[in-house]
C-alpha positions as CSV (number, residue, x, y, z in Angstrom):
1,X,113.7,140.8,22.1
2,X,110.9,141.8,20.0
3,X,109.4,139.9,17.1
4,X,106.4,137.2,17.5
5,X,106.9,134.2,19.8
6,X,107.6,131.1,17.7
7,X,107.0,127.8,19.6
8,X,109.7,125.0,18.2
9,X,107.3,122.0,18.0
10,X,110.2,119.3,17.1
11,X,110.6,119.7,21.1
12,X,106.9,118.3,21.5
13,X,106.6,114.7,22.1
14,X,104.9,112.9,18.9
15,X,102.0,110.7,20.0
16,X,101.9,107.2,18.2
17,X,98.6,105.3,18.2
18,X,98.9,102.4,20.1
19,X,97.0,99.0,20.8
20,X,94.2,99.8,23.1
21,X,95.1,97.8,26.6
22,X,94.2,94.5,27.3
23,X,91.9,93.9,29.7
24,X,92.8,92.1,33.0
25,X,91.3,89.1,34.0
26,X,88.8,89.6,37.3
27,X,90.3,88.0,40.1
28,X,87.5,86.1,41.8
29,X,86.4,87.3,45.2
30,X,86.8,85.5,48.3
31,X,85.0,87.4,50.5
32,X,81.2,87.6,50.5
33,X,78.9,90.4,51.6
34,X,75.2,91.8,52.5
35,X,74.6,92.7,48.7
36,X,75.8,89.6,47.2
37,X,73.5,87.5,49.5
38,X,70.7,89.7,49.0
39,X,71.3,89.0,44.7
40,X,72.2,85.2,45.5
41,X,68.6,84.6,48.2
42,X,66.6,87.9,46.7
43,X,65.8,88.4,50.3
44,X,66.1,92.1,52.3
45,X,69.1,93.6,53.4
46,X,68.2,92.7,56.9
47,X,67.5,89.3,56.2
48,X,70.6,89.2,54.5
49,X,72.4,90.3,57.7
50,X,71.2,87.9,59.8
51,X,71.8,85.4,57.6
52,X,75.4,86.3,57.5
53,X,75.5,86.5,61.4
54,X,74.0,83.4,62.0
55,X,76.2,81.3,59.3
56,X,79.7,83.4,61.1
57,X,78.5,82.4,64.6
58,X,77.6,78.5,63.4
59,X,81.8,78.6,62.2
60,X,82.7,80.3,65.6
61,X,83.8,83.1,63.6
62,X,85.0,86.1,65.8
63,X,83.1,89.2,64.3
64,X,85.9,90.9,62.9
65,X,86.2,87.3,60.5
66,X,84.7,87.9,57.4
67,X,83.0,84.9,55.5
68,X,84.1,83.1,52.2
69,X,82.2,82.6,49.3
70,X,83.0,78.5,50.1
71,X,81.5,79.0,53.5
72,X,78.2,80.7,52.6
73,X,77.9,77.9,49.6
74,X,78.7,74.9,52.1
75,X,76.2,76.4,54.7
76,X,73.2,77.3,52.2
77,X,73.9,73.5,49.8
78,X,74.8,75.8,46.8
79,X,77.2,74.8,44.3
80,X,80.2,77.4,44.3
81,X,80.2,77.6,40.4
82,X,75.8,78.2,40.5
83,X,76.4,81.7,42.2
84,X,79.9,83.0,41.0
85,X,78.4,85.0,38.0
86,X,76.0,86.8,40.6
87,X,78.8,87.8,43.1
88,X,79.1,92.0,42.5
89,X,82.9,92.8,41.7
């Protein structure tokens, strides 16, 4: 049992460089929130609240609803391809 301890590396696994992976295409968002109206209006958080609130209860939304993208661009008369580059993934 004596004698230095000799590690067998043909047991290792060899790395191989491989292609970096692709990237995955962003899937857009349906769903929009406080901080995407506040970067869309540039108004306050609070504002931006309301604002939500007020456009929910003007669909009869029930508060556990959340609003669409295509709901907040009907109600405000913004065209849905203006704002999508400014909607936070």
């Amino acid at each position: 049992m004596g004698g230095p301890c000799v590690l067998n590396t043909n047991s290792y696994p060899k790395f191989v460089r491989t292609k970096p992976p692709t990237m995955k295409p962003r899937i857009p968002r349906l769903c929009i929130y406080t901080k995407d109206v506040q970067c869309i209006t540039g108004k306050s958080e609070r504002y931006s609240r309301d604002l939500i609130h007020t456009i929910k209860k003007s669909l009869n939304k029930e508060p556990h609803q959340v609003l669409t993208v295509a709901e907040f661009c009907t109600y405000m008369g913004i065209p849905h391809e203006s704002i999508q580059h400014l909607i936070i993934n």
